[in-house]
C-alpha positions as CSV (number, residue, x, y, z in Angstrom):
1,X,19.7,17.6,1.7
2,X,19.3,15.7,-1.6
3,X,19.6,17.3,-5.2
4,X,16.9,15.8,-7.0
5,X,16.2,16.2,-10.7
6,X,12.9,15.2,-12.6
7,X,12.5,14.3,-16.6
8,X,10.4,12.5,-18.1
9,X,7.0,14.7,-18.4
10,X,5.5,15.8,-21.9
11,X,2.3,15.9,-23.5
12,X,0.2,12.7,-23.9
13,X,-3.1,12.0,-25.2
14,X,-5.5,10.1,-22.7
15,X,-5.4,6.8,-22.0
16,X,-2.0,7.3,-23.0
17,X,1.7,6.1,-20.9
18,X,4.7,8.3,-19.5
19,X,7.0,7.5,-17.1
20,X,9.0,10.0,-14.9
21,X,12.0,9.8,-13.6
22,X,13.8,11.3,-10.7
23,X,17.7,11.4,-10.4
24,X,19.1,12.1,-6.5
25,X,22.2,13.0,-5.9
26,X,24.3,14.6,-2.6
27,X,23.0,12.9,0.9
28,X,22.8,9.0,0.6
29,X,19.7,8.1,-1.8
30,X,19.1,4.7,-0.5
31,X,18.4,5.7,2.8
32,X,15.7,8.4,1.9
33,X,12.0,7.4,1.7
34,X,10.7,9.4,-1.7
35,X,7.6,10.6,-3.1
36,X,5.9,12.1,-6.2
37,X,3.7,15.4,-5.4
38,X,1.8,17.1,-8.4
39,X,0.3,20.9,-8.5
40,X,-2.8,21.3,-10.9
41,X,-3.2,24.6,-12.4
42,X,-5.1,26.6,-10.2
43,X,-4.9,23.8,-7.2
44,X,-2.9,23.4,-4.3
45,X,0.2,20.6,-4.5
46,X,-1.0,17.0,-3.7
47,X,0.3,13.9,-2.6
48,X,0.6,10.9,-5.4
49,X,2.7,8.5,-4.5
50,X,6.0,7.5,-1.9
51,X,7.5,4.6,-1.3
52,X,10.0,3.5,1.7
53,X,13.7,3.9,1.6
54,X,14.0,-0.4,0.8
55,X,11.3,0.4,-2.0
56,X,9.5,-2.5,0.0
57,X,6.5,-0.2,1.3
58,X,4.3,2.3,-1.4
59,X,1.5,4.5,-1.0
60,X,-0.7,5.9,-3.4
61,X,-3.5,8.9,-3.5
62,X,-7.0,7.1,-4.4
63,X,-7.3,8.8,-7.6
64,X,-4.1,7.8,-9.3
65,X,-4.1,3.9,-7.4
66,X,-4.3,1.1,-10.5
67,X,-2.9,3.7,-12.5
68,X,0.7,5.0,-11.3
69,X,3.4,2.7,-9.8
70,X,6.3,3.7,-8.4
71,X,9.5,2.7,-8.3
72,X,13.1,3.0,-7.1
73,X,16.7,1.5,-8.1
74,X,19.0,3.0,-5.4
75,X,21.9,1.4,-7.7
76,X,21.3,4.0,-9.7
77,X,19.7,6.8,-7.5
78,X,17.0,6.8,-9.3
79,X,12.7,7.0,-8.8
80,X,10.4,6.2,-10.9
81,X,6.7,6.8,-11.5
82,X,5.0,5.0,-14.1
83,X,2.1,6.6,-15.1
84,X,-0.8,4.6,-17.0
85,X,-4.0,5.3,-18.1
86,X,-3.7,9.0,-18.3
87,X,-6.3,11.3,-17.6
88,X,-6.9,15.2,-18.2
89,X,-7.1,15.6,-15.3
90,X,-3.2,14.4,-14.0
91,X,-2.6,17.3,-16.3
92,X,-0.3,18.9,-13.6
93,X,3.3,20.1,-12.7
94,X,5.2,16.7,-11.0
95,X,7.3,16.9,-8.3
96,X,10.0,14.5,-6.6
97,X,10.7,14.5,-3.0
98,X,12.6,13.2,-0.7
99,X,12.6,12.5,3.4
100,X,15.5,13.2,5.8
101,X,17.4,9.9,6.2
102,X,15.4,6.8,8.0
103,X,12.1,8.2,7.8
104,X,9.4,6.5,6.8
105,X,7.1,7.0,3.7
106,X,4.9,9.6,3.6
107,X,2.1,11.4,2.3
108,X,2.6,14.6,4.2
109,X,4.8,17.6,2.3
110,X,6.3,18.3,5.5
111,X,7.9,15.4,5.8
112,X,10.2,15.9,3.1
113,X,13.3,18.1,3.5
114,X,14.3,18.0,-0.5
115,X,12.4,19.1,-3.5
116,X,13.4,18.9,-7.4
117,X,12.4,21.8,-9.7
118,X,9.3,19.6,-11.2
119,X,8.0,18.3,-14.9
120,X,5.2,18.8,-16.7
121,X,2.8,16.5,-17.5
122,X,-0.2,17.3,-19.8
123,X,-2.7,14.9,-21.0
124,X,-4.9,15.6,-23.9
125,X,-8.5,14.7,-24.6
């Protein structure tokens, strides 16, 4: 597995700008495909965004697409999500994920083998 470590979450009025980031250390980061999951108060954890192990594939959920980007610099170990346009309604816990080695991007939570501890995210009206 992968020790994976979000920042980057905090409280943010609408229409508003944060970006997460997502620091891997342990099994070899580049070859991992990685993805951003978020649980709503009250909801069930969803898929938001993953991207392949060469950063050259991405996926998003419909309701974040346009909005969110992500990224990764496996120099540094390190995956982003830039998050634009904030709604209430992203108003969630974030989570970073990664797959066992060589697999491809995903949308699917069991997919992934490693989890980080998650940020929080809160958008104001």
């Amino acid at each position: 597995q992968v020790q994976l470590v979000e920042s980057g979450g905090g409280l943010v009025q609408a229409g508003g700008s944060l970006r997460l980031s997502c620091a891997a250390s342990g099994r070899t980061f580049s070859r991992s495909a990685m993805g951003w999951f978020r649980r709503a108060p009250g909801k069930e954890r969803e898929f938001v965004a993953s991207i392949s192990w060469s950063g050259g594939i991405t996926d998003y959920a419909d309701s974040v697409k346009g909005r969110f980007t992500i990224s990764r610099d496996n120099a540094k170990n390190t995956v982003y999500l830039q998050m634009n346009t904030l709604k209430p309604e992203d108003t969630a816990v974030y989570y970073c994920a990664a797959t066992p080695r060589y697999y491809s991007e995903s949308r699917y939570e069991p997919d992934f083998d490693s989890w980080g501890q998650g940020t929080q995210v809160t958008v104001s009206s």
